[in-house]
C-alpha positions as CSV (number, residue, x, y, z in Angstrom):
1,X,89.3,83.7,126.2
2,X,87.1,82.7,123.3
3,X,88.5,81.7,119.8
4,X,87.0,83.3,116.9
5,X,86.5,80.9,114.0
6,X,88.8,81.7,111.3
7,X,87.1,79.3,108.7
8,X,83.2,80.9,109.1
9,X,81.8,83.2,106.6
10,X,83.2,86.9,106.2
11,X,80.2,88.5,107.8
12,X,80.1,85.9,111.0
13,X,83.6,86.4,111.2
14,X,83.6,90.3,111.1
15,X,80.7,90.2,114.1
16,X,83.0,87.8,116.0
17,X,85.8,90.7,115.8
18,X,83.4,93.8,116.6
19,X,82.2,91.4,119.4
20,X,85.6,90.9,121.0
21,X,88.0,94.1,119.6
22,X,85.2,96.2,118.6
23,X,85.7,99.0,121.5
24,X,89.5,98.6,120.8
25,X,88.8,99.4,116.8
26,X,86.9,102.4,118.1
27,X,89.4,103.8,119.9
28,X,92.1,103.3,117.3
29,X,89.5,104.8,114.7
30,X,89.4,108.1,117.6
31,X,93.0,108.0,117.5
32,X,93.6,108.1,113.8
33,X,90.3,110.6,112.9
34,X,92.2,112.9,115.4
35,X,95.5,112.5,114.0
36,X,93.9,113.5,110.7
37,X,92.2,116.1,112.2
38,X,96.1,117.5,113.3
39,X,97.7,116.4,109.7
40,X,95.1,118.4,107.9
41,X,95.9,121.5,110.1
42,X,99.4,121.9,109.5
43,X,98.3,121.6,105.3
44,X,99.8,117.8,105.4
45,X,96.7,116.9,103.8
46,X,98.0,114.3,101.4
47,X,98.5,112.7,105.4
48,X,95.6,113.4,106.2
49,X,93.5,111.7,104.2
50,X,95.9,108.8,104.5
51,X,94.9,109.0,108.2
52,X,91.0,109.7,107.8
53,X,90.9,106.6,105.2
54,X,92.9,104.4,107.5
55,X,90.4,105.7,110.3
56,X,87.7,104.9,108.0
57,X,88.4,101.1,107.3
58,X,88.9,100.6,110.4
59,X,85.5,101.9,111.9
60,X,84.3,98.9,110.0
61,X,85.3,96.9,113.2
62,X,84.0,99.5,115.6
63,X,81.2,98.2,118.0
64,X,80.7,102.1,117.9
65,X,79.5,103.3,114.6
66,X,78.0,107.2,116.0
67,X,79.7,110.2,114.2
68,X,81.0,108.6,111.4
69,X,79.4,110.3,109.5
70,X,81.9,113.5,111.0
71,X,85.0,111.4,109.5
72,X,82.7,110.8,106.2
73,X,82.4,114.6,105.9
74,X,85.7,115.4,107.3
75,X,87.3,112.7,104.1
76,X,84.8,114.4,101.9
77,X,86.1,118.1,102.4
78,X,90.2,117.0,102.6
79,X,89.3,115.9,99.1
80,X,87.5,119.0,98.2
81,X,90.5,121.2,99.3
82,X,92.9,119.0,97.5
83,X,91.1,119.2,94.5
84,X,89.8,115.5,93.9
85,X,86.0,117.2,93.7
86,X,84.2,113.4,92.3
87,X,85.7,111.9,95.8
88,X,84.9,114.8,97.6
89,X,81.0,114.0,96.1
90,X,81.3,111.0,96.8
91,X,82.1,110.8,100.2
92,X,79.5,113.6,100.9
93,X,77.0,111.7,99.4
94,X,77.5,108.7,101.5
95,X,77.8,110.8,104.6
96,X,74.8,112.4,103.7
97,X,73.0,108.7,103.5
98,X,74.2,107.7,106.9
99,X,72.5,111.3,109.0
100,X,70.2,109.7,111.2
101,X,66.9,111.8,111.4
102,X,66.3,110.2,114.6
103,X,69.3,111.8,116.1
104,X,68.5,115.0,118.2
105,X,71.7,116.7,115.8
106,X,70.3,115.9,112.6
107,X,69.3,119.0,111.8
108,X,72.8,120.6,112.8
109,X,74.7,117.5,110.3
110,X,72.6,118.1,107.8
111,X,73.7,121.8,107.9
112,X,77.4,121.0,108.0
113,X,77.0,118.8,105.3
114,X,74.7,121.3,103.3
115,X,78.0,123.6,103.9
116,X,79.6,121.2,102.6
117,X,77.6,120.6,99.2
118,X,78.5,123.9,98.7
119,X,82.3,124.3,98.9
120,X,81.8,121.3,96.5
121,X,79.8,123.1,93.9
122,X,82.0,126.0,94.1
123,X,85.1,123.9,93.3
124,X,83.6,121.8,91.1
125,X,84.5,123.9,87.9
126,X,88.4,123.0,88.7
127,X,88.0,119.5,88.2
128,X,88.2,118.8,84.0
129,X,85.7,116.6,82.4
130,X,83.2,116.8,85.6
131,X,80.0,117.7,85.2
132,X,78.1,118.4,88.4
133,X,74.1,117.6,87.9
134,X,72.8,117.6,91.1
């Protein structure tokens, strides 16, 4: 079994993880985005964003990083239906950075997340002191 130095840098010490736990992070990141998924669908959403966001940090170990950009958009509209509209932006705009145009269902996110924009927009005006100009 190989050690993973402790003492290097943060960013050679994060590969060494995703090199040796990264599948591992993945599926705990499956486990949690689903869980989430469940929370949110019995109106526990408080839980469920506890669950997405936990899902969320730890994708950053994942060796996997395809469809995070569904959790992204997933965080993005629990915060829009629970009212916190400058997250909800937020996440939907870096969702909306991370669509691959490459991908042969880019045209399909992009939809989702055009959806998305606009469930925004249309609770936007509950939110005090936000101004939405985009």
């Amino acid at each position: 079994m190989s050690k993973i130095n402790i003492s290097s840098d943060f960013l050679t010490f994060k590969k060494e993880i995703v090199d040796k736990f990264g599948v591992q992070y993945f599926e705990q990141t499956e486990l949690f985005f689903s869980r989430s998924v469940e929370l949110a669908s019995q109106g526990l959403i408080k839980s469920a964003i506890a669950d997405a966001n936990f899902a969320l940090n730890l994708s950053e170990y994942s060796n996997d990083k395809l469809g995070i950009h569904y959790l992204i958009g997933f965080l993005s509209q629990l915060h829009c239906d629970f009212g916190e509209i400058s997250k909800a932006k937020s996440y939907y705009k870096l969702g909306l950075k991370l669509l691959d145009k490459e991908d042969e269902n880019y045209h399909s996110d992009l939809d989702l997340y055009r959806r998305l924009k606009v469930d925004i927009d249309s609770e936007s005006w509950k939110e005090p002191g936000e101004s939405d100009e985009e």
